[in-house]
C-alpha positions in Angstrom: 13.3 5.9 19.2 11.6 5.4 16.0 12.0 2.4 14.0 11.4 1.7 10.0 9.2 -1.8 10.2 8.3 -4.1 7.0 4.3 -3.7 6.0 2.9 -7.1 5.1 0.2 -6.1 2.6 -2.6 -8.1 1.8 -5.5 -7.6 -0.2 -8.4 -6.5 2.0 -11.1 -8.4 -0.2 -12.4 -11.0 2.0 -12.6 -13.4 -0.7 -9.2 -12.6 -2.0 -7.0 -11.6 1.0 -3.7 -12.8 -1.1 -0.2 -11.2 0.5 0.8 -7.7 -2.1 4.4 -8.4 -1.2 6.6 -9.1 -4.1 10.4 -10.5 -3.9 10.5 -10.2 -7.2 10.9 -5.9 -7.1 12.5 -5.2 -4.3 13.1 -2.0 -3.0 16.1 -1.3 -0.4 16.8 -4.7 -0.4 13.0 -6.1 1.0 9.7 -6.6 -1.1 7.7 -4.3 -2.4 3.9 -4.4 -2.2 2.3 -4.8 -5.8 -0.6 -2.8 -7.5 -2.0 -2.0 -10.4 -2.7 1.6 -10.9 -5.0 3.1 -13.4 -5.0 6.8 -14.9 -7.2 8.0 -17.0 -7.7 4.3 -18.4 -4.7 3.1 -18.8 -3.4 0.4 -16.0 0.5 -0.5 -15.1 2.1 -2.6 -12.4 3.1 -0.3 -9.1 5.8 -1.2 -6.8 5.5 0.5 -3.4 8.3 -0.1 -0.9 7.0 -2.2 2.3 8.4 -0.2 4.4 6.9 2.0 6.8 7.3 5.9 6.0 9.4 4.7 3.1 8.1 6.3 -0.5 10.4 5.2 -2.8 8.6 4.1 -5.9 9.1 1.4 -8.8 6.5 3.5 -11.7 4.9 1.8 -14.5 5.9 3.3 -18.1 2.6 3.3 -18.4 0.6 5.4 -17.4 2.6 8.5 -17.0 2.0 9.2 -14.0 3.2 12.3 -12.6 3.2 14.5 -9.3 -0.6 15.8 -8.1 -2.0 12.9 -10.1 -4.4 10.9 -8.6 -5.1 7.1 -9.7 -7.0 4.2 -9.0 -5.6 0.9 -7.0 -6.2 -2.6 -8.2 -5.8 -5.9 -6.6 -2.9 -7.5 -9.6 -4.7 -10.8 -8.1 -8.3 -10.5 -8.0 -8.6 -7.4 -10.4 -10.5 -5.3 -7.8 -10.1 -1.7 -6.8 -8.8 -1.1 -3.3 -11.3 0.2 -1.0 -12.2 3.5 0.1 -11.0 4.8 3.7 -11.7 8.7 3.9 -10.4 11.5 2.6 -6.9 12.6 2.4 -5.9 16.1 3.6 -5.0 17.1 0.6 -8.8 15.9 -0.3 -7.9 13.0 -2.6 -9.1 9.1 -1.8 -7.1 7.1 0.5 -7.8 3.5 0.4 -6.6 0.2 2.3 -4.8 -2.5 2.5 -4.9 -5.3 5.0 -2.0 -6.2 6.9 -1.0 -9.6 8.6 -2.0 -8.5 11.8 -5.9 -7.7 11.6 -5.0 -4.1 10.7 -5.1 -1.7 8.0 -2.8 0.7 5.9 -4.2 4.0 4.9 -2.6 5.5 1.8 -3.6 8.4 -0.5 -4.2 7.9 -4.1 -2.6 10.9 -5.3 0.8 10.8 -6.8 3.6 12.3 -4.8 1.8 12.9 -1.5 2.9 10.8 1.2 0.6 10.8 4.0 -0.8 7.4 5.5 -1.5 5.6 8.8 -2.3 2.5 10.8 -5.5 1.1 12.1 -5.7 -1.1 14.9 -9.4 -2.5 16.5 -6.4 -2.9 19.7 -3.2 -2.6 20.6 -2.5 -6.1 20.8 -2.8 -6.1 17.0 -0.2 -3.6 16.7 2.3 -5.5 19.4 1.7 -8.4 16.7 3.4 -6.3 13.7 5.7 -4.7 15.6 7.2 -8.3 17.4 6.9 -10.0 14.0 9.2 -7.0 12.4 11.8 -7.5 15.1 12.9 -10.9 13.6 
């Protein structure tokens, strides 16, 4: 049986590494990770639920950004873009985040599609989210 877990973001710069979870926006109840997106110049603060398979959304007012959109993904801490992981299928960026565990989250930088994934080196790393969301 599947099971929603809590994401703990980080930023994956080594000399950063600071936790993207904010109390401060939640969404459904729990923190949100925080970014700063960029279109076309213009940069906002992003609120992304924590939440595995969960898209729900906090937007900026600025930019506008709308569906099919894609946009750059900023540290809000250390200013720098998120790094690149491959290619979406729908053939935008992804890039990553570290989580808690030594692993990473994939997500695509285009607005509105919702594909992403995990990446363990083991599966020892994964036990570690997975017991850590069960309290």
């Amino acid at each position: 049986m599947y099971r929603a877990f809590l994401v703990p973001a980080s930023c994956p710069h080594e000399d950063c590494g600071k936790s993207l979870l904010s109390e401060e926006h939640p969404i459904g109840g729990k923190p949100s990770v925080h970014l700063i997106v960029e279109k076309k110049g213009e940069r906002g603060d992003i609120y992304l639920s924590a939440w595995y398979d969960d898209f729900r959304t906090i937007l900026p007012d600025k930019p506008n950004i709308l569906p099919g959109d894609i946009v750059k993904l900023y540290c809000p801490y250390c200013g720098k873009e998120l790094p690149f992981a491959e290619r979406c299928a729908c053939k935008a960026p992804m890039v990553y985040l570290a989580i808690e565990s030594n692993g990473r989250v994939r997500i695509c930088t285009r607005s509105g599609c919702h594909y992403h994934s995990l990446e363990f080196s083991n599966s020892a790393e994964l036990q570690a989210l997975l017991a850590k969301a069960k309290k």
